[in-house]
C-alpha positions in Angstrom: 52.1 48.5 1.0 49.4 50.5 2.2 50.1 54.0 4.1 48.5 55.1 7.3 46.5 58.0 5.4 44.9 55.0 3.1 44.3 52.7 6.0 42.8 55.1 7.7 39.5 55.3 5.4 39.7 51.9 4.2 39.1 51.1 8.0 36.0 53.6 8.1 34.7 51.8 4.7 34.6 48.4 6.3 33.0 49.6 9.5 30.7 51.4 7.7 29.9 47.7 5.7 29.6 46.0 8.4 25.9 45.2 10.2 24.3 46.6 13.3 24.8 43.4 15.2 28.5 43.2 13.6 29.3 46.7 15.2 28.0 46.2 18.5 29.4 42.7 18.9 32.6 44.6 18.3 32.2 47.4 20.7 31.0 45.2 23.7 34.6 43.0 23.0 36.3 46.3 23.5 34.1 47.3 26.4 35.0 44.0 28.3 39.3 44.3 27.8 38.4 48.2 28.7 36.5 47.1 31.8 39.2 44.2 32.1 42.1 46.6 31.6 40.9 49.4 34.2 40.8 46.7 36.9 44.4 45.7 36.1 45.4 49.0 36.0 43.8 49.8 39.3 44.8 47.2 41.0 48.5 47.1 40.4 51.4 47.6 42.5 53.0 50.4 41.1 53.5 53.9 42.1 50.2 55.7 42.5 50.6 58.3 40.0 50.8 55.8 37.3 48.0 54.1 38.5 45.5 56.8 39.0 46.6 58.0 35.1 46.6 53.9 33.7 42.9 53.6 35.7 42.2 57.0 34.3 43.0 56.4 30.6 41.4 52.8 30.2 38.3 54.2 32.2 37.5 57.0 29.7 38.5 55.2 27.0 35.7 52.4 28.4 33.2 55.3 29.0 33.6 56.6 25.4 33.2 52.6 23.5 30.0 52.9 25.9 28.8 56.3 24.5 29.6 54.7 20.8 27.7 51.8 21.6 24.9 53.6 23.1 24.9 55.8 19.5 24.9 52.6 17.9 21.8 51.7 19.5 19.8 54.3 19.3 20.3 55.0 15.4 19.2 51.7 14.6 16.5 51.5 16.7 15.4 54.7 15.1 15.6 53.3 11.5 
């Protein structure tokens, strides 16, 4: 059974294998339920603490998958 301290870098082994294309089809999947999830979470009826901090959290989490993609871009394109 495999250990979160070995899953861990076997994870970074297989993004690391995987091609340009592969990555950013990836990334723009996780952009979209971001994008998806921030609406939700903006939109719901719930107290407004919670959904200022839900918004919040899926919104930077979007906005950083955007910066990695961006990264992404620009290192290959630089190749």
């Amino acid at each position: 059974m495999m250990g979160f301290r070995s899953w861990k870098p076997s994870q970074r082994v297989r993004w690391r294998q995987m091609s340009v294309p592969q990555q950013s089809g990836w990334l723009t999947g996780l952009i979209a339920l971001g994008a998806t999830m921030t609406a939700v979470s903006a939109t719901q009826l719930e107290p407004v603490f919670w959904r200022g901090f839900m918004t919040g959290v899926w919104g930077t989490g979007t906005a950083v998958l955007i910066g990695l993609l961006v990264g992404i871009q620009v290192s290959a394109r630089h190749r």
